[in-house]
C-alpha positions in Angstrom: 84.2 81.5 101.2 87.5 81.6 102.9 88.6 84.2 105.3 91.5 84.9 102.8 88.7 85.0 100.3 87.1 87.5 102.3 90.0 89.7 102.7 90.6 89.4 98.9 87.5 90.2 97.7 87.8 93.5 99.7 90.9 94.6 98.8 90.1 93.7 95.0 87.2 96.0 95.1 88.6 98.6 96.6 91.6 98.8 94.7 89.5 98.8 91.5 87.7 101.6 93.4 91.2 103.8 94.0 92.2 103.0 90.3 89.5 104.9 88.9 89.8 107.4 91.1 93.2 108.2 90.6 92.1 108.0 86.6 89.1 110.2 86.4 90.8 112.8 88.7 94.4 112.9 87.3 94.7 116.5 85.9 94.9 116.3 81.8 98.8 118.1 82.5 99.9 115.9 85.1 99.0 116.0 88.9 99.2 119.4 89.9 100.6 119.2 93.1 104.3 117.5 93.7 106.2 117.3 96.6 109.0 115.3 97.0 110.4 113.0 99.8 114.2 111.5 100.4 115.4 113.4 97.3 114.7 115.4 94.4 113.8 112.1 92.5 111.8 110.7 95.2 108.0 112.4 94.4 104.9 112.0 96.1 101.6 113.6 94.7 98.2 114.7 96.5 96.6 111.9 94.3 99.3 109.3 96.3 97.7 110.4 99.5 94.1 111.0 98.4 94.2 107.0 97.1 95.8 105.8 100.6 93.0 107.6 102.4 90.5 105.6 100.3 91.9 102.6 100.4 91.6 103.0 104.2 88.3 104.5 104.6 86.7 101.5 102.7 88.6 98.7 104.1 88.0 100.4 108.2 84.5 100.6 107.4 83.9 97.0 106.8 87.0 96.3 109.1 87.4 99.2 111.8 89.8 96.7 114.5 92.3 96.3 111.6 95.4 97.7 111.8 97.1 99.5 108.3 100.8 99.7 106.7 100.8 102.6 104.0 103.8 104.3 102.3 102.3 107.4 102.6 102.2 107.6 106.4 98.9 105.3 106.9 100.6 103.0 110.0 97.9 102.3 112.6 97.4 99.8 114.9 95.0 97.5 115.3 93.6 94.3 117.7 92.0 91.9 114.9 95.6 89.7 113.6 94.6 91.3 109.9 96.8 94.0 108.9 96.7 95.7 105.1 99.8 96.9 103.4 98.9 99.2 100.9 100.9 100.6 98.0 98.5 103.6 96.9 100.5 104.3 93.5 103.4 101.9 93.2 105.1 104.5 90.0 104.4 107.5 90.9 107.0 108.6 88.6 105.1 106.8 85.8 101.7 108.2 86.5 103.1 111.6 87.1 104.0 111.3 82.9 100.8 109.8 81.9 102.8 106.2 81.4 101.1 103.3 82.3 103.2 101.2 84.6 101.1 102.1 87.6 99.5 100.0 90.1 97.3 100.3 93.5 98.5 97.3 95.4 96.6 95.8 98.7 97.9 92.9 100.3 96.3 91.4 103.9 98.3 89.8 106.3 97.1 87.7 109.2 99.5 87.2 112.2 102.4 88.7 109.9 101.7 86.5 106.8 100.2 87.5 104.0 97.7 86.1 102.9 95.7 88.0 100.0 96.9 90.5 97.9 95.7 92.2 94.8 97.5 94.8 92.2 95.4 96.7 89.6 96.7 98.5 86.5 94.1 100.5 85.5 95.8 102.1 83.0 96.1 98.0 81.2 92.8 96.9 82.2 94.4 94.2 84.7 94.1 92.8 87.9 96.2 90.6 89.0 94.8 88.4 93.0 96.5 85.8 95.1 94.9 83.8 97.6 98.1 82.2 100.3 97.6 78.4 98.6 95.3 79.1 96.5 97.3 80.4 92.9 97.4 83.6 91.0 95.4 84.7 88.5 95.3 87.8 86.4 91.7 89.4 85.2 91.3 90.9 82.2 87.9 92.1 80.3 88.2 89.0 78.4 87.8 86.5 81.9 90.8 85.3 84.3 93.7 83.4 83.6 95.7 81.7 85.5 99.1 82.8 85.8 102.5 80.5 85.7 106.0 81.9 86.0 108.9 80.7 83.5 110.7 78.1 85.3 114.5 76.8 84.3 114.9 79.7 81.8 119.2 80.0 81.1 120.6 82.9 82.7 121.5 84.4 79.4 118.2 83.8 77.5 116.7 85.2 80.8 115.0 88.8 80.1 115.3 90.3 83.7 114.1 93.4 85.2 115.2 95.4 87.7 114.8 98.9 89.3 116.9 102.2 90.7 116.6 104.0 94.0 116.5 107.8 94.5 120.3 108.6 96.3 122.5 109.4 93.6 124.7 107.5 95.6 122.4 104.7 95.9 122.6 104.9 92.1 125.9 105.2 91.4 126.1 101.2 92.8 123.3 100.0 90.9 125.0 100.9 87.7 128.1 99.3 88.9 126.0 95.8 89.6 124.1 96.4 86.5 127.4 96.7 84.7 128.1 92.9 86.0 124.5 91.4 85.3 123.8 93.0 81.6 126.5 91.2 80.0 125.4 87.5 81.1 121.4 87.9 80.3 119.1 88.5 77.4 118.3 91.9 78.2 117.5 94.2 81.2 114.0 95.8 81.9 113.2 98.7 84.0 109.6 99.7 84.0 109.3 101.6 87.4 106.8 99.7 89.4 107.8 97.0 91.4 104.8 95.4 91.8 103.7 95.7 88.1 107.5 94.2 87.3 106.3 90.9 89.7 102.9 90.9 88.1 104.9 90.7 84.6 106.6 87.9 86.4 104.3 85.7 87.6 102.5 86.3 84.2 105.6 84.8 82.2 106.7 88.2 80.4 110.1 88.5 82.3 112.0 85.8 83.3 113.6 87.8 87.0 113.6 90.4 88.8 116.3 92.2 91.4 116.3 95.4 93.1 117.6 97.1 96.1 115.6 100.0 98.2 111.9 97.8 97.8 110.2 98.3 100.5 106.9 95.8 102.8 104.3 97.8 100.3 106.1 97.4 97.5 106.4 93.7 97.6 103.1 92.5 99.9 100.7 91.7 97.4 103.2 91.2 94.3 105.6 88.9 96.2 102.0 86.5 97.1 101.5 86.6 93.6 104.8 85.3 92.5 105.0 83.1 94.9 101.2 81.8 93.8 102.6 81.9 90.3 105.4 79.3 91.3 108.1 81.6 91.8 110.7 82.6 94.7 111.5 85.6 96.0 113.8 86.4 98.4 116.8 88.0 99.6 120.2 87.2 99.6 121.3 83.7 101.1 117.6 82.3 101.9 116.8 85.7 103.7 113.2 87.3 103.4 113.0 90.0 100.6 113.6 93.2 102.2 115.0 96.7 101.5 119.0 95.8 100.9 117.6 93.3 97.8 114.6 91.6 96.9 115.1 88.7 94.1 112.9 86.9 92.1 112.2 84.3 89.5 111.6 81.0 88.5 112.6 77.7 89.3 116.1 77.4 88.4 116.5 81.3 87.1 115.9 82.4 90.4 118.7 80.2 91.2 121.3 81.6 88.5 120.4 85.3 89.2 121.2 85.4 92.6 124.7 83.5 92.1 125.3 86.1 89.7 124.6 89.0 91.9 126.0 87.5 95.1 129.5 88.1 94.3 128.7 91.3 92.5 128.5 93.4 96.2 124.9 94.4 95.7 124.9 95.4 99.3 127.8 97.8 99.1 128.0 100.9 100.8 126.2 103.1 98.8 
């Protein structure tokens, strides 16, 4: 077995470990506790941080030099090259409302590249790993496929998904791009989880994805997976994915998308 192997076979179990906590132990009315964080919209629950201090616990005590990224606050160094990037609930929002367009998403780097990540859906039954050269699958009671994104689909037969950030301002401009993109595909999608919106992509279920605001643990293990999947994902003009937009898609839709929203000013002043 690999070391990426290794690190996957880690993060896959402990992710599958968070997920049913954050099942068994979400309140029947919602978690109880809600705080929020750059604005009314922007909500973080005790069960967010109670999943991130899992995730932690388990990986340090098979790992303790490795250093953690978390969104809830879990940044600590470390002296080992490995670093985890760790989405605790990626759709807060969603899990807050019983829906079930959540995720726990792990992803390990080594010397800053990623090179396993896992995102589980309990509420779905899947699991969807990525080994850096070695594919994507996605995991299912019924075995594990592997998983193959749409490649050269026409910008308007394209079914895209995309996502909105918490600044009114913020979301004021991601109408008006919206406005611009809607007209020339299929359809839009917005399912509130980023990393269950590039699972769905690397799985063949949308054809794109763009959205501004993503953040590193949004996009860690997700991003591997499309990638694996035989996608792209970047930013704007051959830069890395990264908060001002994060684009996706297969060969060739990838392509159409981001000529679209190029001259659309995605990148505004919000």
């Amino acid at each position: 077995m690999s070391h990426a192997d290794e690190l996957l076979e880690l993060a896959a179990a402990t992710a599958r470990e968070a997920g049913r906590m954050l099942v068994d132990k979400r309140p029947p009315d919602g978690p109880d506790v809600v705080q929020t964080k750059s604005s009314p919209t922007d909500v973080v629950t005790l069960m967010d941080r109670a999943a991130e201090q899992l995730v932690i616990e388990r990986i340090r005590a098979v790992r303790p030099d490795d250093a953690f990224l978390g969104e809830e606050g879990g940044d600590h160094a470390g002296g080992s090259g490995v670093r985890w990037v760790i989405d605790p609930i990626d759709g807060t929002v969603n899990y807050l409302y019983d829906l079930p367009d959540w995720a726990v998403s792990i992803a390990a780097e080594v010397d800053g590249t990623v090179v396993a990540g896992v995102v589980e859906i309990p509420l779905r039954g899947e699991t969807y790993t990525a080994v850096r050269g070695g594919g994507a699958l996605r995991h299912t009671a019924s075995g594990a496929r592997e998983l193959r994104v749409n490649s050269q689909v026409p910008l308007g037969e394209a079914l895209v998904a995309t996502g909105f950030g918490y600044a009114a301002g913020r979301r004021a401009r991601q109408a008006r791009v919206l406005t611009g993109v809607l007209p020339r595909v299929r359809d839009i999608r917005r399912g509130g989880s980023c990393c269950v919106d590039l699972c769905a992509l690397a799985a063949g279920r949308i054809d794109a994805y763009y959205e501004r605001g993503v953040q590193a643990w949004d996009i860690a293990a997700g991003g591997l997976i499309v990638r694996e999947a035989g996608g792209r994902i970047e930013g704007l003009h051959g830069a890395a994915p990264n908060p001002e937009l994060t684009i996706a898609g297969g060969p060739g839709t990838f392509e159409a998308l981001h000529d679209l929203l190029a001259p659309l000013d995605p990148l505004g002043d919000d």
